[in-house]
N, CA and C of each residue as an Amber inpcrd file, in Angstrom:
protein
   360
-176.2060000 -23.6640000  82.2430000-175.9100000 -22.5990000  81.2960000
-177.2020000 -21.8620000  80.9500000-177.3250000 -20.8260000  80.9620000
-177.9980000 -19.8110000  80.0750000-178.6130000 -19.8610000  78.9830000
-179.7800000 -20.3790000  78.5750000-179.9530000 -19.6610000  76.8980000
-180.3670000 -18.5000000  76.8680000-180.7340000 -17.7610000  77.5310000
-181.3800000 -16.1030000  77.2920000-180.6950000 -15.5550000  76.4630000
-180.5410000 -14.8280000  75.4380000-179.4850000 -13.6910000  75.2250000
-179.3450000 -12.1760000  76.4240000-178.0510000 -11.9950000  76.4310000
-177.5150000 -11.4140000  77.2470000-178.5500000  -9.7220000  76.6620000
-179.2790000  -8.9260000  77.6620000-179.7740000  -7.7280000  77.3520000
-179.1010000  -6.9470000  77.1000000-179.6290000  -6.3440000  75.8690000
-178.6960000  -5.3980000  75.1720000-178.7620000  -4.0210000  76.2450000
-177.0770000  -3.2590000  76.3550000-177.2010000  -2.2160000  77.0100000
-177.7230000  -0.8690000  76.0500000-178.3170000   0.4160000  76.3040000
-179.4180000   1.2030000  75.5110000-178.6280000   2.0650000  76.2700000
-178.1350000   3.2980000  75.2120000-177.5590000   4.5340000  75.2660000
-178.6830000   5.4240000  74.9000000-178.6140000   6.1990000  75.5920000
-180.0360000   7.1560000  75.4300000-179.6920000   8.1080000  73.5720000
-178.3700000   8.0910000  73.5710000-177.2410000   9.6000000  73.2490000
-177.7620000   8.4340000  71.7010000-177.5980000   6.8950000  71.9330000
-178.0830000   6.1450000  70.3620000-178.9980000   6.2650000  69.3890000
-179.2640000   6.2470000  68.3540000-180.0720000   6.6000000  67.4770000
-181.4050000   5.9220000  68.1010000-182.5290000   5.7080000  68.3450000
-184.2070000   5.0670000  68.7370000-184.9770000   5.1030000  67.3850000
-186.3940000   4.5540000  68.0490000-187.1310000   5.0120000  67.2860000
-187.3130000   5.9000000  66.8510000-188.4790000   6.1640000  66.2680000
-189.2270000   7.6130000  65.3250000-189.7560000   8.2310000  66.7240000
-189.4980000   8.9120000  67.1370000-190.6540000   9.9990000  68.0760000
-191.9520000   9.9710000  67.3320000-192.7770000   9.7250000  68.7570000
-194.8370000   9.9460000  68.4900000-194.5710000  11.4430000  68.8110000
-195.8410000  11.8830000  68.2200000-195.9690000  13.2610000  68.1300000
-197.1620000  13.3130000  68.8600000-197.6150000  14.2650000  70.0590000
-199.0280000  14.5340000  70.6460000-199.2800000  15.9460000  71.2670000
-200.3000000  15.6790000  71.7910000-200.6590000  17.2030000  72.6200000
-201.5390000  16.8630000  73.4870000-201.4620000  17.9120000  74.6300000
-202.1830000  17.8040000  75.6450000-203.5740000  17.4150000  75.3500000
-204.0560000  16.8640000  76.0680000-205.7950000  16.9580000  75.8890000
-206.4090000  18.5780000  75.7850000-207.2500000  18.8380000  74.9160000
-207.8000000  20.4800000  74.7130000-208.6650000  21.0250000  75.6960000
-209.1460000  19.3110000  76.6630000-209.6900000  20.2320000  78.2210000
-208.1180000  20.3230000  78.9760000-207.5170000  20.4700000  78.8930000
-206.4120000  20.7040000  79.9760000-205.2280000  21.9050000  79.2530000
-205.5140000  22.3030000  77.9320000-204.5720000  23.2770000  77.8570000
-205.2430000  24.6620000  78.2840000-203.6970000  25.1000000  78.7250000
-203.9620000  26.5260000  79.0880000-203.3480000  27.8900000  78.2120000
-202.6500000  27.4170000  77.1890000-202.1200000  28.1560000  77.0340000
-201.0550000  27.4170000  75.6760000-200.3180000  28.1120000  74.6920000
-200.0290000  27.9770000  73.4520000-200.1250000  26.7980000  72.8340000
-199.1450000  26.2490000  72.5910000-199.7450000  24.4660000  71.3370000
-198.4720000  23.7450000  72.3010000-198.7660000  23.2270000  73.0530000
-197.1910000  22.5470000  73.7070000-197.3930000  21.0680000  73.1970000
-196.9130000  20.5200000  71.4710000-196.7070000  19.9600000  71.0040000
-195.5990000  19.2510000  71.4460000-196.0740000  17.9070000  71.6030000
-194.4640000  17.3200000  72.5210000-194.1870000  15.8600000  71.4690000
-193.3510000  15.6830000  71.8260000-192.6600000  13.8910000  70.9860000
-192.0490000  13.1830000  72.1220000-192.2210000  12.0780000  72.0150000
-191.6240000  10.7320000  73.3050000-191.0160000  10.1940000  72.2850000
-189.8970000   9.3180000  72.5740000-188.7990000   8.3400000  72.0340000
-188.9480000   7.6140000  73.0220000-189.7630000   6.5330000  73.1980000
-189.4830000   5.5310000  74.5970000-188.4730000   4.6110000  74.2710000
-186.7100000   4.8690000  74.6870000-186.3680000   3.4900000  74.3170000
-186.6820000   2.2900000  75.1050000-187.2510000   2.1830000  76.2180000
-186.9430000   0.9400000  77.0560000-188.0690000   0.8550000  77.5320000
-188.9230000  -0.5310000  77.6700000-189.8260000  -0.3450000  78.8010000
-189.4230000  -2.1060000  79.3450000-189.9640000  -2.3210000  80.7840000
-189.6440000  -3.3030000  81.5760000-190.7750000  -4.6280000  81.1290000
-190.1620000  -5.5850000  81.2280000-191.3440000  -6.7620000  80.3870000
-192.7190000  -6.8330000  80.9920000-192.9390000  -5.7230000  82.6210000
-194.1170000  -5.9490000  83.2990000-194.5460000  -4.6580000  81.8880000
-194.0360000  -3.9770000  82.0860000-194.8520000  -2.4960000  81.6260000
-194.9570000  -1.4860000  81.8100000-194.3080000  -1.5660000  83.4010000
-194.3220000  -0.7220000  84.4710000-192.9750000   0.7220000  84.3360000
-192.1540000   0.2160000  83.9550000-191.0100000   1.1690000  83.9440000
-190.3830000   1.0070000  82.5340000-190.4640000   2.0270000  82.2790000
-190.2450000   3.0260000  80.8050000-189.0380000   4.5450000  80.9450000
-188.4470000   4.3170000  80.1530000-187.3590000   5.4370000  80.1680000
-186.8620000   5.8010000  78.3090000-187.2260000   7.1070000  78.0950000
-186.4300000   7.5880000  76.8500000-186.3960000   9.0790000  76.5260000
-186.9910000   9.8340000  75.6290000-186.1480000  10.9230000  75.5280000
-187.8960000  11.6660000  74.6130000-187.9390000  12.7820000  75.4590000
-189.0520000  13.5870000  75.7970000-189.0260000  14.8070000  75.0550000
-189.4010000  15.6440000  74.0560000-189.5230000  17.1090000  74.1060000
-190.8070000  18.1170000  73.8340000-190.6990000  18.9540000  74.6700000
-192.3120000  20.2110000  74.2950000-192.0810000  21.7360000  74.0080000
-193.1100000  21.5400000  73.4290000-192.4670000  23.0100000  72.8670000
-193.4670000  24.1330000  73.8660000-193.0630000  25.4520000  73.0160000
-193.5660000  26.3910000  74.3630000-195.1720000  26.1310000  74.8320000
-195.7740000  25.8160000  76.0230000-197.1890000  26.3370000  76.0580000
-197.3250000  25.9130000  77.5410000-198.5070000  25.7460000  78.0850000
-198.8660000  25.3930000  79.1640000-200.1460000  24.4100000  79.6330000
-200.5770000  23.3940000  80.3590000-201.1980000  22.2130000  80.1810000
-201.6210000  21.9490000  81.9370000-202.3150000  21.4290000  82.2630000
-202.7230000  20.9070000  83.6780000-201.8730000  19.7210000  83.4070000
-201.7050000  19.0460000  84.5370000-201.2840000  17.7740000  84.7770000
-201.4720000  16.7900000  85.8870000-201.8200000  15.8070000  85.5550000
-202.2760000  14.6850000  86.8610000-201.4700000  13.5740000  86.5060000
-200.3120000  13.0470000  87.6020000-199.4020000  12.0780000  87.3350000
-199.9440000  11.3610000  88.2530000-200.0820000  10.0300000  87.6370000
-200.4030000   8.8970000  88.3490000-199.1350000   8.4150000  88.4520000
-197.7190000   8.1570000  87.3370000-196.5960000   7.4770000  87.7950000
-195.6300000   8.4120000  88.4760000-194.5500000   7.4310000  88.8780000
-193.6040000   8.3710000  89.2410000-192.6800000   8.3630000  88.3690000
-191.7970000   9.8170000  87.8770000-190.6860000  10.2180000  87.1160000
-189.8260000  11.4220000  87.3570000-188.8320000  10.8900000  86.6720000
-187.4360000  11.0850000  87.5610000-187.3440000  11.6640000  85.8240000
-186.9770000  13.1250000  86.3170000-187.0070000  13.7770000  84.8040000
-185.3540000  14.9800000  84.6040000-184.5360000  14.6460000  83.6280000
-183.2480000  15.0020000  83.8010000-183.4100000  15.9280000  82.2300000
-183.5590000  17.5830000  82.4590000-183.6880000  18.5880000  81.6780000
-182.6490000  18.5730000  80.8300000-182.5290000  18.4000000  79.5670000
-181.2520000  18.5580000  78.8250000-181.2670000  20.0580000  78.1790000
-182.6940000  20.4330000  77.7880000-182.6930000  21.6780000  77.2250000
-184.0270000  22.1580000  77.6730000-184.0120000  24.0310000  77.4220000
-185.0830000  24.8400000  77.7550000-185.3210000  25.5120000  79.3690000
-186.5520000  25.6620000  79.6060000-186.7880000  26.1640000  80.7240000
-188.5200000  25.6130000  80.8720000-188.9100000  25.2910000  82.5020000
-189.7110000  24.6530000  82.5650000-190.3020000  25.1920000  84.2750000
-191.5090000  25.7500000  84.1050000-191.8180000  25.8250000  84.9820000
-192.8570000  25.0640000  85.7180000-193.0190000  24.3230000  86.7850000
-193.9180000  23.8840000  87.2850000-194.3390000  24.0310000  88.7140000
-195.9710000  24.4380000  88.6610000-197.0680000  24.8510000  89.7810000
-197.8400000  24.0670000  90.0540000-197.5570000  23.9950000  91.2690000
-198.5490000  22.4200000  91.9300000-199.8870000  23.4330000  91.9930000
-200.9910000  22.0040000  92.7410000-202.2040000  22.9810000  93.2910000
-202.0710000  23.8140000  94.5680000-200.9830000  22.9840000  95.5200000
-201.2190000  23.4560000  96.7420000-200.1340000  25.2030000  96.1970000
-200.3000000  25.6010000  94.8680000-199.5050000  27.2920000  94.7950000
-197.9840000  26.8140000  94.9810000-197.0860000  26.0490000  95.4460000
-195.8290000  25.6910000  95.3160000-195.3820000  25.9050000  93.6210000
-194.3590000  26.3570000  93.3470000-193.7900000  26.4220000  91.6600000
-192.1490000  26.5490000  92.2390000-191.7050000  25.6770000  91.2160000
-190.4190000  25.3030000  90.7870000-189.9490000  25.5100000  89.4620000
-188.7570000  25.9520000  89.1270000-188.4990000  26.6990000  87.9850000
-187.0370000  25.8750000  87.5650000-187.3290000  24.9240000  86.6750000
-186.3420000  23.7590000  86.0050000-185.5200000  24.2270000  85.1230000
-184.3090000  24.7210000  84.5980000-183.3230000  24.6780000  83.2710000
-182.2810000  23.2010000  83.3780000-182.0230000  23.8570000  81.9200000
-181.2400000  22.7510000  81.1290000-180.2730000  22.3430000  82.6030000
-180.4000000  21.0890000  82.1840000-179.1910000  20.7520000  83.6460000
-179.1030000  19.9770000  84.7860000-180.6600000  21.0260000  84.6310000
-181.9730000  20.2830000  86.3530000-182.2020000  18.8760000  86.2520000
-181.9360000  18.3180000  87.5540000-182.7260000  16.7630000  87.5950000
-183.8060000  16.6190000  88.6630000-185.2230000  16.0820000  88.5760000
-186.1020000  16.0060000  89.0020000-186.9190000  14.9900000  89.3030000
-187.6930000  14.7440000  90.3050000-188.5790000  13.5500000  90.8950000
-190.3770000  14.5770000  90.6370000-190.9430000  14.0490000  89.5090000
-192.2830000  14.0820000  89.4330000-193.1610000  13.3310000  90.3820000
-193.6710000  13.1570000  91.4060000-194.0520000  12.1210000  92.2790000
-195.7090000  11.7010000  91.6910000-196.1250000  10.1350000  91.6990000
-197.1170000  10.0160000  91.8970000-198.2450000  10.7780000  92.6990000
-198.7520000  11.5940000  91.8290000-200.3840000  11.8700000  92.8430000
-200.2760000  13.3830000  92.6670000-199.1170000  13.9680000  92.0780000
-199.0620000  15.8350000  91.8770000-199.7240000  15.9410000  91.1470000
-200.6690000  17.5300000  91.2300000-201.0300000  17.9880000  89.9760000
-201.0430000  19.2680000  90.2160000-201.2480000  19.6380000  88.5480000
-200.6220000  21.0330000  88.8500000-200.5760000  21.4320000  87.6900000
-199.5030000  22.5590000  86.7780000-199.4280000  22.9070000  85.3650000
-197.9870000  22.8540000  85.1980000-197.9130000  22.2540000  84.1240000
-196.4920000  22.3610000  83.4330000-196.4130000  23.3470000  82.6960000
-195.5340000  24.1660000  82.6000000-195.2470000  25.4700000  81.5720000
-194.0000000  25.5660000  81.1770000-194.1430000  25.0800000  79.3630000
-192.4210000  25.5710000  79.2320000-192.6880000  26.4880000  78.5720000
-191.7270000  27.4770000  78.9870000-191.1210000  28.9170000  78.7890000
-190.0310000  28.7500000  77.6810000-189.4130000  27.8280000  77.4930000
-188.5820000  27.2140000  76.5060000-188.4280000  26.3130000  75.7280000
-188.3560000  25.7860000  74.7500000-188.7120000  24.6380000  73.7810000
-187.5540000  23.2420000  74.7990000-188.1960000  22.8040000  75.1950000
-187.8260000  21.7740000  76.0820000-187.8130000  19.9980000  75.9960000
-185.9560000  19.7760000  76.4450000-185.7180000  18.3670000  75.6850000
-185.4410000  17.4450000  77.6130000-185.5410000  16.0630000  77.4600000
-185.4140000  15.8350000  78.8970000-185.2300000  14.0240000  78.5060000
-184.5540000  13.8610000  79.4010000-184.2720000  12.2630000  79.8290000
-185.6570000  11.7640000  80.4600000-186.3160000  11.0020000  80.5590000
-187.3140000  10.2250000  81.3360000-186.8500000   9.0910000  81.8960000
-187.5210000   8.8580000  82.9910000-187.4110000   7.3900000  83.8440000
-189.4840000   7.3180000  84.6890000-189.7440000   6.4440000  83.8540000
-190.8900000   6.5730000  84.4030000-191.4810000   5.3140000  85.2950000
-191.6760000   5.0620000  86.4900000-192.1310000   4.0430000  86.7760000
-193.3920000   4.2920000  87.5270000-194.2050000   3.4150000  86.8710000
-196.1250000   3.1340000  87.1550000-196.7560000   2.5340000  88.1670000
């Protein structure tokens, strides 16, 4: 028999924590205050994989992803420009693979809400 307790299942749509409040680093912005909040509900007992509920407001930022994330737009508009000049243009709706090792600029054009799945 089992003693573990059985893991609780986590609805994203459920009430979480308090959202952290941050901002880009001030060497990497480019452009307005893209003030963002994370709700992490879940992370994996290594550490490694984390999933919860993301939002930024309008501005623009460099970015260097070391993990990979799988990012599902609930609201706004979001544009993103790699280095190699490639840009992709995300709305509410969009589901997406951030890959380890891109960089590039994130720009939301819209006050922007999103599902996360992040694994490190």
């Amino acid at each position: 028999m089992n003693d573990q307790p059985f893991p609780a299942i986590i609805a994203l749509a459920d009430p979480g924590p308090a959202p952290e409040t941050y901002r880009p680093a001030s060497d990497r912005l480019l452009g307005g205050d893209p003030v963002q909040t994370v709700s992490n509900r879940f992370s994996s007992t290594d550490g490694r994989f984390n999933c919860g509920i993301w939002t930024g407001a309008v501005g623009a930022w460099r970015v260097v992803f070391t993990e990979n994330e799988f990012c599902h737009l609930l609201e706004g508009l979001v544009v993103v420009t790699g280095d190699d000049g490639s840009s992709r243009t995300f709305r509410a709706g969009d589901a997406f693979i951030m890959p380890a090792g891109f960089t590039g600029v994130w720009d939301i054009r819209e006050p922007a809400r999103k599902y996360y799945a992040v694994y490190e």
